[in-house]
C-alpha positions in Angstrom: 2.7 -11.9 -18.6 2.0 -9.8 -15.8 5.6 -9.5 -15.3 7.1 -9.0 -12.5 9.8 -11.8 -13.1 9.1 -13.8 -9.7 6.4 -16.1 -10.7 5.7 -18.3 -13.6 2.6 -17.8 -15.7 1.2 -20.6 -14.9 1.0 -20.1 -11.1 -2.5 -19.7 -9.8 -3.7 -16.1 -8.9 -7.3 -15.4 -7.4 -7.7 -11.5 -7.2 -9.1 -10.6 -10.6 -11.5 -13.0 -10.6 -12.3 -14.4 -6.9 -12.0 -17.3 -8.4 -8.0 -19.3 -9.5 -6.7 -19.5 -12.6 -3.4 -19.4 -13.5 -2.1 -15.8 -14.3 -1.6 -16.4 -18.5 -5.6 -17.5 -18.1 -7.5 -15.3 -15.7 -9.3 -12.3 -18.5 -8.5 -10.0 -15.7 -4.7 -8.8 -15.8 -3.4 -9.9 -12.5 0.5 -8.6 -11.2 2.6 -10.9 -8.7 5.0 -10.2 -6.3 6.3 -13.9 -5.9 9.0 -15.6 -3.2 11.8 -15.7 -5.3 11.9 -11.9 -5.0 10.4 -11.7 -1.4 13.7 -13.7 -0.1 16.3 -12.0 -3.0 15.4 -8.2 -2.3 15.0 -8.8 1.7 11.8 -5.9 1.6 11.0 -5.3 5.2 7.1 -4.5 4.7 4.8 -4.2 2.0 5.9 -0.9 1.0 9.6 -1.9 0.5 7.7 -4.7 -1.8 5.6 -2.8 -3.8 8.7 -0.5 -5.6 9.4 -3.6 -7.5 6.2 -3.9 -9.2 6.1 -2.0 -12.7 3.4 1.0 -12.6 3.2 0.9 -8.6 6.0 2.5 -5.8 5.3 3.6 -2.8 5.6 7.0 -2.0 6.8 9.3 1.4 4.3 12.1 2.4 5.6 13.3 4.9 9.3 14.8 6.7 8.3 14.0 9.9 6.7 10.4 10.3 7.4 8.9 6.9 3.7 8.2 6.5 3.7 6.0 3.2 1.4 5.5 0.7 0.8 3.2 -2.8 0.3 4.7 -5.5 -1.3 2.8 -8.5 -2.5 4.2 -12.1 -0.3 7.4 -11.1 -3.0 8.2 -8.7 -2.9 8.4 -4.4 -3.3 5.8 -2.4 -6.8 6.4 -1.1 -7.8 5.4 -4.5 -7.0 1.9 -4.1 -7.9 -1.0 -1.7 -5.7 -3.3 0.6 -6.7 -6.4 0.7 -5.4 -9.2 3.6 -6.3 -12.3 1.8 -8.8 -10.7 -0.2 -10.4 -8.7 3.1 -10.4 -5.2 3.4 -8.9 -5.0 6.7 -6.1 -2.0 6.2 -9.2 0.8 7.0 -8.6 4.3 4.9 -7.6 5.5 8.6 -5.5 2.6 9.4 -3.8 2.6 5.7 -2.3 6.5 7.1 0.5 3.7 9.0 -0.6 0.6 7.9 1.6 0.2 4.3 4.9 -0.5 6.7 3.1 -2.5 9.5 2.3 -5.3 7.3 5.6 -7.0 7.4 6.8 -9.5 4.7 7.4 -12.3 7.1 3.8 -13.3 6.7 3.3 -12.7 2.7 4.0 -15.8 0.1 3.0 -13.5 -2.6 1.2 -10.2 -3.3 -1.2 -9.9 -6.1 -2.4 -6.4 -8.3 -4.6 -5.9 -10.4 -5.1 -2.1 -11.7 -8.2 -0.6 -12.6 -11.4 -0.3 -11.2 -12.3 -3.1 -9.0 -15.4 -1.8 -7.0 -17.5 -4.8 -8.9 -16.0 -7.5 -6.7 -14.5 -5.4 -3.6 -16.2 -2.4 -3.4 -15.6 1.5 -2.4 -12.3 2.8 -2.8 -11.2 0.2 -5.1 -10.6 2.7 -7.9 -7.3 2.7 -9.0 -6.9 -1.2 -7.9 -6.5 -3.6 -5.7 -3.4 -4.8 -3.7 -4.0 -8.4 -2.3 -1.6 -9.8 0.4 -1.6 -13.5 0.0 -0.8 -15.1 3.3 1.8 -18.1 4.0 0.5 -21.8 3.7 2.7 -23.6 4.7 3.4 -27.6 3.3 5.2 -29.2 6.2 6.2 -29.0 9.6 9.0 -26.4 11.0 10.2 -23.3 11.5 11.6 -20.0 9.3 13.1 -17.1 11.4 15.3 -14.2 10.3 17.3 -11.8 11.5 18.2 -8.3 9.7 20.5 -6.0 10.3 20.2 -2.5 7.9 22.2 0.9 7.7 20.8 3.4 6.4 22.5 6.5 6.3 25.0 4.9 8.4 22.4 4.2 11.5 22.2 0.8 12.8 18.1 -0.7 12.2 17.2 -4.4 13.5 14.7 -6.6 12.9 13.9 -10.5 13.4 11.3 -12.8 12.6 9.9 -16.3 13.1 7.2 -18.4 11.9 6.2 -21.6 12.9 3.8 -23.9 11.0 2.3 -27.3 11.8 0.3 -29.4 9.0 -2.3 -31.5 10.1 -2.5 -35.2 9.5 -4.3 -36.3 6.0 -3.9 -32.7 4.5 -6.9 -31.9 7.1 -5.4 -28.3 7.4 -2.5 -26.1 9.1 -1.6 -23.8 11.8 1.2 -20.9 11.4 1.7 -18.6 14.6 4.5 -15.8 13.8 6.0 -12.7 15.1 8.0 -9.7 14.2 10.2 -7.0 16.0 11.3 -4.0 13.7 14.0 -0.8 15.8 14.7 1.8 13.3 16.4 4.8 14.3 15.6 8.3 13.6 17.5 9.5 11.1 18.5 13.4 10.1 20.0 13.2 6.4 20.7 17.1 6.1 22.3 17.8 10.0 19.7 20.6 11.0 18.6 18.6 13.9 15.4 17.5 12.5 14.3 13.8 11.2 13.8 12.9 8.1 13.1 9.1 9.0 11.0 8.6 11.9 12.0 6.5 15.0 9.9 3.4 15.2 9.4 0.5 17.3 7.3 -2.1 16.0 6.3 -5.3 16.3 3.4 -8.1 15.4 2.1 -11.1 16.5 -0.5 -13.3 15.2 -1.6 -17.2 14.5 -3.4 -18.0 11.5 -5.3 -21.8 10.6 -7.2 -23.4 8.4 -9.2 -27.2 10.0 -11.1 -29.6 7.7 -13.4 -31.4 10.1 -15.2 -33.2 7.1 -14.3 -33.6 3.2 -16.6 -31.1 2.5 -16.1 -28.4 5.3 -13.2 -26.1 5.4 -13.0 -24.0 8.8 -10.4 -20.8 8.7 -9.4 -18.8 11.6 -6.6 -15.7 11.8 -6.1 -13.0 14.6 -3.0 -10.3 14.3 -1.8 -7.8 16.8 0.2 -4.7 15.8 1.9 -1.9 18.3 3.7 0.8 16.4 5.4 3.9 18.3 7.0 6.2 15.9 7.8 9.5 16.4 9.7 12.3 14.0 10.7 15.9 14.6 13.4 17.2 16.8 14.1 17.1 20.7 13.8 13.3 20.6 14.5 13.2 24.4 12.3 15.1 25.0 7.6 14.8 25.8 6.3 15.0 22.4 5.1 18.4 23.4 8.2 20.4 24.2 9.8 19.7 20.7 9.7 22.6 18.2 8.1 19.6 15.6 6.7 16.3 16.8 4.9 13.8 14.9 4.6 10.8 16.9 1.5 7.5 17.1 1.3 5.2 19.6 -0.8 2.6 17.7 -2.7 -0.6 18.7 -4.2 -2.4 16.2 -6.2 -6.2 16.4 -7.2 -7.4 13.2 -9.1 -11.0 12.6 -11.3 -13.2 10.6 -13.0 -16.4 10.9 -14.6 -18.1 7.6 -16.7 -21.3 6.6 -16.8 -22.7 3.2 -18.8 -25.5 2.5 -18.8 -27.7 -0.6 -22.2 -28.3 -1.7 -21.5 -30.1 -4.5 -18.3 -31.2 -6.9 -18.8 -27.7 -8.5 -20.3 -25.9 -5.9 -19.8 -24.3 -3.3 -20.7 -21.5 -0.3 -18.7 -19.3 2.5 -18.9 -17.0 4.7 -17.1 -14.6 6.4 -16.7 -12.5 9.1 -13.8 -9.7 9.9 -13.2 -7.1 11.7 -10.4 -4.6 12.7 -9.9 -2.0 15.6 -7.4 0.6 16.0 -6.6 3.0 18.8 -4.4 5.7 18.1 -2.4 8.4 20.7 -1.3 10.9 18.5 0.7 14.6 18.1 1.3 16.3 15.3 2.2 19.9 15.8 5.3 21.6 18.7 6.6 24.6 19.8 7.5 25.4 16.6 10.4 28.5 15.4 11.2 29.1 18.9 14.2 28.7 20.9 13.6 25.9 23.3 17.0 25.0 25.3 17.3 27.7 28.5 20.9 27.8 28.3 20.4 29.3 24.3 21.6 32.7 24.8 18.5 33.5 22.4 16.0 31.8 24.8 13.1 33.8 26.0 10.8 32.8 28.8 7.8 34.5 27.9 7.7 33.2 24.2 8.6 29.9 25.3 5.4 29.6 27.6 3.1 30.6 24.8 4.2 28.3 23.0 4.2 25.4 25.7 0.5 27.0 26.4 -0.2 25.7 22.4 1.5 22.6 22.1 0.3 21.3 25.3 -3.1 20.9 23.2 -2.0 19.4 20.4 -2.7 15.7 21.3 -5.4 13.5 19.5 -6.9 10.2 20.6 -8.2 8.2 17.3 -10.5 4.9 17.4 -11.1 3.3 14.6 -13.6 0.0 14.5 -14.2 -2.0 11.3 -16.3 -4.8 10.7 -16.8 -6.8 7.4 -19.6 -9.5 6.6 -19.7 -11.5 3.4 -21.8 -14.8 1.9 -21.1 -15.3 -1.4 -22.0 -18.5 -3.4 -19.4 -20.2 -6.3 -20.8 -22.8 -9.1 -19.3 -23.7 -12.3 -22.0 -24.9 -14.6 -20.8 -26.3 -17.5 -19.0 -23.0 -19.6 -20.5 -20.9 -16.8 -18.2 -20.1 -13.5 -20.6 -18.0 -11.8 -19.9 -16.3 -8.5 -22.4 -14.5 -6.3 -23.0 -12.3 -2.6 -23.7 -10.5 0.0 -21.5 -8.1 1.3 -22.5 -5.7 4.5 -19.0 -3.1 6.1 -19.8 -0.8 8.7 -16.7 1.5 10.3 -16.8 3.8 13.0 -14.4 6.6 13.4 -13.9 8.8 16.7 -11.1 11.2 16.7 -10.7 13.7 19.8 -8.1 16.6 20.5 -6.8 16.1 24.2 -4.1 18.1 26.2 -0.9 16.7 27.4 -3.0 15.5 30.9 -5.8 13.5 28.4 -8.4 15.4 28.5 -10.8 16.3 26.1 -10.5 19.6 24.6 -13.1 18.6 21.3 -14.3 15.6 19.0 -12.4 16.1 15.3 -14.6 13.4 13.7 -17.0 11.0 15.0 -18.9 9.0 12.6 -19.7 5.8 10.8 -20.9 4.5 8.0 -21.7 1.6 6.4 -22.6 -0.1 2.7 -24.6 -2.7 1.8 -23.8 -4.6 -1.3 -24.3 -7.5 -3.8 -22.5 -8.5 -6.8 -22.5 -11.2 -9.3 -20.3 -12.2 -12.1 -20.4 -14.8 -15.0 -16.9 -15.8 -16.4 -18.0 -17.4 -19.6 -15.9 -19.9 -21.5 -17.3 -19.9 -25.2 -14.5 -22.0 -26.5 -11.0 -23.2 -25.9 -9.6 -19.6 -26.8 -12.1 -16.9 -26.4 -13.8 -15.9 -22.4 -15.9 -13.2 -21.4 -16.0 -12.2 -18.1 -19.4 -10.2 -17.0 -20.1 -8.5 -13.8 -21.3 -5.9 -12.0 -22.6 -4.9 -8.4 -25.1 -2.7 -6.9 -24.3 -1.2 -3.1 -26.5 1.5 -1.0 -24.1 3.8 1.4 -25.5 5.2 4.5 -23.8 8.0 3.0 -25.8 8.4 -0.3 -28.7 8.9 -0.9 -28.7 7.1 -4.2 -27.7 3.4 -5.0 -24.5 3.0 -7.0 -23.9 0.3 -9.9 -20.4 -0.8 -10.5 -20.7 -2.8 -13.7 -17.5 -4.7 -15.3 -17.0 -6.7 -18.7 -13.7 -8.4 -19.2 -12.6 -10.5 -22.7 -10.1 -13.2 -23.1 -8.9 -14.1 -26.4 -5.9 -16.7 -27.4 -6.2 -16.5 -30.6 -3.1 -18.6 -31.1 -0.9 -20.8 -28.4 1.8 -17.9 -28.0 -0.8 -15.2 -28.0 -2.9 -13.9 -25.5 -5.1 -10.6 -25.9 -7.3 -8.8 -22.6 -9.5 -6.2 -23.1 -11.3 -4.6 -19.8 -14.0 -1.9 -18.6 -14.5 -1.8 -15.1 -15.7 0.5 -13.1 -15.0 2.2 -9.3 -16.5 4.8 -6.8 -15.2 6.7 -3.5 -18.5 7.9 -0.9 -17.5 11.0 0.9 -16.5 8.9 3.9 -13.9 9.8 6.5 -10.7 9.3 4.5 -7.0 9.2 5.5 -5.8 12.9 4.9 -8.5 13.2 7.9 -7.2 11.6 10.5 -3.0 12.1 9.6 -2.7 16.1 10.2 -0.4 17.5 7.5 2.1 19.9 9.7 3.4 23.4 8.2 6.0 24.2 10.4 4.5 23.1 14.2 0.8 24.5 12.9 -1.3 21.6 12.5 -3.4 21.4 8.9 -6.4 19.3 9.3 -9.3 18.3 6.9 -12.9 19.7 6.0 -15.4 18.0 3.6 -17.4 20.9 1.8 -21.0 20.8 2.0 -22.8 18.5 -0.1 -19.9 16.4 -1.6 -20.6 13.7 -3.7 -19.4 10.6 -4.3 -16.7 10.0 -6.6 -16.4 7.8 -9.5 -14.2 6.2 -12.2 -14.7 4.2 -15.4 -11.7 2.5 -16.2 -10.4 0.7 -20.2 -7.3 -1.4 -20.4 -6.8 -3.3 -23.6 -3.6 -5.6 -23.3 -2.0 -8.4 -24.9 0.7 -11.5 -23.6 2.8 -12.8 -26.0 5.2 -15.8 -25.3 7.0 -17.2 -28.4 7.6 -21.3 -28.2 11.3 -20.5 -29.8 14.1 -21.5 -27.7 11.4 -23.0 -25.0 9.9 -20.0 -24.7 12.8 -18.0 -23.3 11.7 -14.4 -24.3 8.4 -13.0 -22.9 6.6 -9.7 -23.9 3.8 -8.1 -22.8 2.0 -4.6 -22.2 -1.3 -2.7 -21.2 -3.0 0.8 -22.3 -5.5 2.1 -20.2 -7.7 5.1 -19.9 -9.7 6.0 -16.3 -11.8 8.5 -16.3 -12.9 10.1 -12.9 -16.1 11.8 -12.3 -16.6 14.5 -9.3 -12.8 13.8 -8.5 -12.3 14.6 -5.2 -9.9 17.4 -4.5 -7.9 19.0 -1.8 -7.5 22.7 -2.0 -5.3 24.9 -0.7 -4.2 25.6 2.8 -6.5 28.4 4.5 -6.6 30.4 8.3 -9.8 29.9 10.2 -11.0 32.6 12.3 -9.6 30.9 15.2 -6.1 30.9 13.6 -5.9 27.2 12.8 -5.3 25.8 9.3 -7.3 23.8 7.1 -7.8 22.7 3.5 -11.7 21.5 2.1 -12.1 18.6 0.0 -14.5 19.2 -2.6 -15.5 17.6 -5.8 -13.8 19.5 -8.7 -15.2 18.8 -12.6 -13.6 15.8 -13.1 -10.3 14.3 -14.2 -8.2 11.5 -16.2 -5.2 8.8 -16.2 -3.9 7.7 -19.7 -0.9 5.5 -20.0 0.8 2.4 -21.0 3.1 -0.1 -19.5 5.1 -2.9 -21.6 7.4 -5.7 -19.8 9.6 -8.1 -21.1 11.8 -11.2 -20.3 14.8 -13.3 -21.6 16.4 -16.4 -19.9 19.4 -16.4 -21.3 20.4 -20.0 -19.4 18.3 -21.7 -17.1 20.1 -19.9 -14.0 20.3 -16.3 -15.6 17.1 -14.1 -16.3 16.8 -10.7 -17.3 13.6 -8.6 -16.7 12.5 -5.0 -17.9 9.6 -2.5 -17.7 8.9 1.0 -18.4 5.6 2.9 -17.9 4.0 5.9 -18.7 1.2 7.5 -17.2 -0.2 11.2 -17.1 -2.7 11.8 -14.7 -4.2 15.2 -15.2 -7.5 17.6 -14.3 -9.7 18.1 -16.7 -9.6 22.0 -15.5 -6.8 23.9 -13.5 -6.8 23.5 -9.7 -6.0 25.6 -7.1 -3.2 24.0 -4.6 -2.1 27.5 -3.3 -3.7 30.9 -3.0 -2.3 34.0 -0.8 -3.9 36.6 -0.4 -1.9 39.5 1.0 0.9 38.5 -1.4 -1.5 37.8 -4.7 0.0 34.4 -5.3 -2.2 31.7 -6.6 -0.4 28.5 -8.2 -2.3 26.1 -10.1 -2.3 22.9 -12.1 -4.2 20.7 -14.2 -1.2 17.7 -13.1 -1.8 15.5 -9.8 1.2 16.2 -8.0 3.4 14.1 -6.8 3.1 11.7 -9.8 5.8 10.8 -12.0 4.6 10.1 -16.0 7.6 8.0 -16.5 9.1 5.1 -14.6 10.6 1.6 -14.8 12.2 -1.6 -13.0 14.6 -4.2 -14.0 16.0 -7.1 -13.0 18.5 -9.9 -12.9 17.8 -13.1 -11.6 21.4 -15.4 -11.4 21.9 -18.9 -9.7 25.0 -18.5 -10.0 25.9 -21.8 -8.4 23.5 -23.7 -6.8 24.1 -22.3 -3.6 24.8 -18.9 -4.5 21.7 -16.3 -5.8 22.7 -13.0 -6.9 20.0 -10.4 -7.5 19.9 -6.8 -9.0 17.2 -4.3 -8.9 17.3 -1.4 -11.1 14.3 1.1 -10.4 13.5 4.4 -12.5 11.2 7.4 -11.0 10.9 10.3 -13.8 10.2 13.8 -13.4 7.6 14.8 -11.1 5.5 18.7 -9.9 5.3 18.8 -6.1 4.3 21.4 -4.0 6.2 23.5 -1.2 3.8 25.6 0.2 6.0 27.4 2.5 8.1 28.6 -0.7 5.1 29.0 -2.6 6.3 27.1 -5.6 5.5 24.0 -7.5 8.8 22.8 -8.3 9.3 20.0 -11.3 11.8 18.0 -9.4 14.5 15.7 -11.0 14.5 12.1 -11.5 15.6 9.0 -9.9 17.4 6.0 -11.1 18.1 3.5 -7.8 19.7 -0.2 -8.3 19.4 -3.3 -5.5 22.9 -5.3 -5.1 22.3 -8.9 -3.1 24.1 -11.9 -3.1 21.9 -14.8 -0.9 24.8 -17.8 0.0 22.6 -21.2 1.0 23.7 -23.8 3.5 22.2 -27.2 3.9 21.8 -28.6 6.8 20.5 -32.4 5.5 20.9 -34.3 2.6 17.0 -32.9 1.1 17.4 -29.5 1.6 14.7 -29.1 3.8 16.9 -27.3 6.7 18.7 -24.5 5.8 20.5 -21.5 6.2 20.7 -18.5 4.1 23.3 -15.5 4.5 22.1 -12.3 2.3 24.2 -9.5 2.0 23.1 -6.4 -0.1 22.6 -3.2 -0.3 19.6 -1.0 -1.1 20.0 2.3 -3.4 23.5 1.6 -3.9 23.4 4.7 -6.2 22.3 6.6 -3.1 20.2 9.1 -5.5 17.5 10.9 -3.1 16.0 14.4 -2.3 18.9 16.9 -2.1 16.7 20.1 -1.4 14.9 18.8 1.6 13.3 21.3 4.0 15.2 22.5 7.2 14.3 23.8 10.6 11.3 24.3 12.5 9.4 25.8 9.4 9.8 23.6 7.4 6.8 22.4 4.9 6.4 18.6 6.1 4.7 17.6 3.4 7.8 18.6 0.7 9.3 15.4 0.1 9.1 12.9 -2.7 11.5 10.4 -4.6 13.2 7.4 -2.9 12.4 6.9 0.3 15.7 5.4 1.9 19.3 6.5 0.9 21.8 3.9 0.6 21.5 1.4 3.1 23.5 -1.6 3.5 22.1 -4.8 5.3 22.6 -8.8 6.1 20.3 -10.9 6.8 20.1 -14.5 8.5 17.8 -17.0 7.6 17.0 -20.3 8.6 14.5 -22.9 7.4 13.9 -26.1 9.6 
């Protein structure tokens, strides 16, 4: 079982395969996010989601704006893919934002599958995939809710509504929906600086799939999302006469349109076409450790217009364009289900330092790049209990010089009815393309820290082994569950960021370059017991060490002769774990509890100069979800969820202060305790 606890095993899942099986039968181990906990934990994005999910969390890089990332295998988020319904529309510069602006109003379940997954999706699907499985609705009507959260005490709002309309004779469906987020900033340690960001979000979009004949499907979706966050201090104030402002005005219009045609009763072709484009006003940087307030008996004029002279040229203007074209052809041919196709991406990235007045002091990045690809694969049934999955893809980068071969071989073995056993080689690969860390500016202090690829970097890749097994005794109708996964990866020319160095114009920058190589072992094992059918108990634990295969720099000073280094990737816990308990209580009463464990972790502080091996975390998730009906069927309802998040309220206690501090030093949970209600109706 790839348990989670919110789906059953034999619900259909399509990411490990591209093609549905339910998740006891697909070769490839495939992790689901279902409903039950999508309406019991109230997440508000896909971040918030995400904790839940045993060997994945989503992790806070930054002090300022909260900029969030998954992390997967123990290893950053630029190594793995988002997927929208199996589309790679959250771009590595729109994933710096993009993990809380996919809200969970939109999502019926979300799908994982660790490992190396370049065969089927392609770069930066190295650590895994994370597919977002859209809403399909099976009736007429409506869902809205309302949210009301307090974290730290601070009063957040959001509110949602979807409306869905099914076409006569199952010839399709049409769901148009929106969402409004207000979060507050937040300053958890009263030295005047946030430690959440302020945000203002919201998202719009329509999304619909039209049969015009039996053997034509027709899908169409189209999604708008405006974000302005901002972090720092001086909220009141123009970004640029705070002492530290981080702060995105973002657009973003994302859409698809797809044909499938059946060809046959066991065959069948589609294409697709998708594309994304973001523009970004940005400001990361301030006035920075100077007194800003004239009626500060400390203020000084003169230092105060340097500074002003600086900050005033700390804006950025970021366009991002993404288009996605794919044909791929499906056949099952007797033991054979064969899949097949074309895939062509192109992205373009222009990123420009203005002034406050928006004009354009210099181009940061402008590029694009493209990859042209084609994969196949062969899942091959030799008998009732044994499969073999074979695969493999071959894609030229306009980066590259070199094609690159992304082979995969899966097996599937049952060698009794209770007994399932995976085993899995896949492989992945990163081209030095314009990444994340690029585009978000990492701030020490109000100094901006941008990015520089070091000449002649290669591309990256991994080669990842998993060897599993799923057991599910028929004693007591198979009430107790077990299951677990090993895996090795093994990353050639990793790519590494080193440490923080001056230019000779005074501004700050780290190089990524491709150190020897590097390695994630681990092991994860989940189990479950329904105790009665209205009371279920759920537990994981994993351990993973990610490590260097040779010590790395991550801080180096010269005129004090410090150099700190590691052979660990920082920020990445080797032990963690989540548990749950599922109780209908009565059958209009749920009550849910989440129990999440982060273990001991190295991060950096580069203003202290120290790699500190910070505590642990153990958080728990208290809801209680009352249902009304509102007919005789159930079909119209309303729900009334009242909970609260971190109830243990266990969080960073040495977080950085003032208008020096090191942004980047923070880690652990990402909200403190935060008490919420929600309002749901279905109708």
């Amino acid at each position: 079982m790839a348990n989670s606890g919110q789906s059953e095993p034999d619900d259909l899942v399509v990411t490990g395969t591209r093609t549905a099986r339910t998740r006891r039968d697909t070769p490839i181990r495939t992790d689901v996010i279902g409903s039950a906990l999508l309406s019991r934990a109230a997440p508000r994005n896909l971040g918030d989601a995400i904790d839940f999910l045993p060997g994945a969390r989503a992790e806070n890089n930054c002090q300022n704006c909260n900029t969030t990332e998954i992390q997967l295998l123990g290893l950053p988020g630029s190594y793995n893919q988002i997927l929208l319904d199996g589309l790679p529309l959250v771009t590595g510069v729109a994933a710096v934002y993009g993990v809380e602006q996919v809200p969970a109003v939109l999502v019926e379940r979300i799908e994982v599958v660790k490992g190396g997954g370049s065969a089927l999706y392609g770069p930066g699907a190295v650590a895994g995939v994370v597919n977002v499985i859209p809403l399909r609705p099976e009736r007429d009507g409506f869902r809205s809710t309302l949210d009301l959260q307090l974290p730290g005490g601070e009063r957040a709002v959001s509110s949602s509504i979807v409306g869905s309309k099914v076409l006569a004779d199952g010839r399709g469906f049409v769901n148009a929906y929106a969402q409004a987020e207000h979060s507050p900033a937040i300053d958890l340690n009263d030295d005047g600086y946030s430690e959440l960001a302020r945000r203002r979000l919201a998202t719009t979009g329509a999304r619909g799939e039209w049969k015009p004949g039996e053997a034509t499907t027709v899908a169409l979706d189209y999604q708008y999302t405006r974000e302005r966050r901002r972090g720092g201090n001086r909220l009141d104030q123009p970004w640029f006469l705070a002492n530290i402002t981080e702060a995105i005005d973002s657009d973003v219009h994302r859409g698809s349109a797809s044909v499938a045609q059946q060809l046959g009763e066991q065959t069948k072709v589609a294409g697709v076409f998708a594309f994304s484009d973001l523009a970004r006003k940005a400001f990361y940087g301030g006035l920075g450790d100077v007194v800003a307030d004239p009626a500060d008996p400390g203020f000084d004029q003169a230092l105060f217009d340097a500074a002003v002279a600086v900050s005033r040229t700390q804006y950025s203007r970021t366009r991002d364009r993404f288009r996605f074209g794919e044909v791929r052809l499906e056949s099952v041919q007797g033991r054979h289900a064969l899949l097949g196709g074309i895939q062509y991406r192109w992205e373009g990235v222009r990123d420009r330092n203005t002034d406050v007045d928006d004009r354009v002091l210099g181009t940061i990045v402008e590029d694009d790049f493209s990859t042209l690809g084609g994969f196949v694969q062969d899942e091959w049934t030799l008998n009732e209990g044994l499969r073999l999955v074979l695969g493999g893809r071959i894609d030229k980068s306009s980066e590259l010089d070199d094609v690159v071969v992304s082979p995969r071989i899966g097996l599937w073995a049952s060698p009794t009815s209770s007994l399932v056993l995976r085993a899995n080689y896949s492989t992945g690969y990163r081209a030095p393309e314009v990444f994340s860390e690029d585009i978000h500016i990492d701030v020490l202090g109000a100094d901006p820290i941008r990015v520089r690829n070091a000449d002649g970097l290669r591309e990256e890749h991994a080669d990842s082994y998993a060897l599993g097994f799923d057991w599910r005794p028929a004693w007591n109708d198979g009430a107790f569950t077990l299951d677990g996964q090993a895996y090795l990866t093994r990353l050639s020319d990793t790519f590494f960021l080193g440490p923080i160095e001056e230019a000779t114009d005074g501004t700050l920058f780290r190089t990524r370059s491709n150190t020897g190589g590097s390695r994630v072992m681990g092991a994860e094992i989940s189990t479950s017991y329904r105790l009665t059918s209205s009371l279920r108990l759920l537990a994981s634990g994993v351990y993973l060490d990610a490590r260097y295969d040779d010590r790395q720099t991550v801080f180096e000073e010269e005129d004090e002769g410090i150099v700190l280094t590691t052979r660990r990737y920082l920020k990445s816990p080797q032990w963690s774990g989540v548990g749950q308990i599922l109780w209908d209580a009565t059958p209009n009463l749920d009550v849910f509890v989440g129990l999440r464990y982060i273990g001991r972790m190295d991060v950096l502080n580069n203003r202290a100069a120290e790699i500190r091996r910070v505590g642990d975390f153990l958080m728990a998730d208290l809801t209680a979800t009352r249902h009304f009906a509102l007919n005789a069927d159930g079909s119209r309802e309303v729900d009334l969820t009242l909970g609260v998040k971190n109830a243990t309220n266990v969080r960073q206690r040495d977080l950085e202060v003032g208008a020096s501090r090191d942004s980047t030093y923070v880690y652990g949970p990402r909200l403190p305790r935060t008490f919420f209600v929600r309002l749901s109706a279905h109708y």
